[in-house]
Residue, then its C-alpha position, 0 to 999 in steps of 0.5 A: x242664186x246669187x254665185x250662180x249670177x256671178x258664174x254667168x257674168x264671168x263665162x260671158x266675159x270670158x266669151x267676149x275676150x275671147x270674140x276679139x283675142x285672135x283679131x288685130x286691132x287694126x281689124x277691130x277698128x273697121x266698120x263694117x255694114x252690119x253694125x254703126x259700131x265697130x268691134x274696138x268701139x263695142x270692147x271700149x263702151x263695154x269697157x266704160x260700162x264694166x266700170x260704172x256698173x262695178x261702182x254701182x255695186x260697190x256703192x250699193x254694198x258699202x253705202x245706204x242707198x246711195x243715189x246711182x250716177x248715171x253715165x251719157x253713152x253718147x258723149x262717152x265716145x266723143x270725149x273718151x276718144x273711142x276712135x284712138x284709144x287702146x283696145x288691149x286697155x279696154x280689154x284689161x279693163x273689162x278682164x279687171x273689173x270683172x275679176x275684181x267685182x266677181x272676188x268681192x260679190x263671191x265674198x258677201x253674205x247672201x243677204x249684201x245682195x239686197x242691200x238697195x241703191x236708188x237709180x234717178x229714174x228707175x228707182x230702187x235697185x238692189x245689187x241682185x238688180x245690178x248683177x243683172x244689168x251687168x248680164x244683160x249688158x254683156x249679152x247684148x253686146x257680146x251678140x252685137x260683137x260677134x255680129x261685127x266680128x263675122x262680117x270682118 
């Protein structure tokens, strides 16, 4: 069950590379009225998020129930400069971390997929839990990407 997971996670970055690689940047940073976020700050936040959650899933499987650190989406945009950064980085980054995290989680035993991490205020999570926040975090915002991108 778990490299059918892992199957899933892939297609839906590729689906979300493949929304944003026919636009310019320059349309990519453009708000539109169907959503607050434009389409480079969706790609950014998926972007912070891919690298979050891939370290959640390394820690989970190399440590004993290590304590998850949890991340402010809402100062990620501010500090991390979502409005002047590089969406072709963010681009890689996503295409980065999946490729790497795809690789090592194709590479465990069945049984690495409970291994357990605490989350501060949802409790324990196995990496099975995390594959499918990865998921589930793509989807929606793949669906909040192609609802930007089709009001351009």
């Amino acid at each position: 069950m778990s490299y059918e997971l892992i199957e899933e996670a892939e297609d839906l970055v590729s689906e979300i590379l493949e929304a944003v690689e026919d636009y310019e940047d320059v349309e990519l940073e453009e708000i539109t009225q169907a959503d607050p976020w434009s389409a480079a700050w969706i790609i950014h936040h998926i972007a912070d998020a891919e690298m979050h959650l891939t370290i959640r899933i390394l820690n989970a499987l190399t440590l004993d129930n290590p304590r998850i650190i949890t991340w402010d989406e809402e100062e990620f945009p501010q500090v991390l400069n979502y409005t002047s950064r590089d969406v072709s980085a963010s681009v890689m980054a996503i295409e980065g971390c999946d490729a790497y995290i795809s690789d090592i989680l194709r590479n465990q035993a069945e049984g690495n997929f409970s291994r357990t991490t605490q989350h501060p205020t949802d409790g324990e999570r196995t990496v099975t839990d995390l594959l499918n926040k990865l998921i589930d975090h793509r989807k929606a915002h793949l669906a909040q990407l192609r609802s930007v991108l089709a009001a351009l």
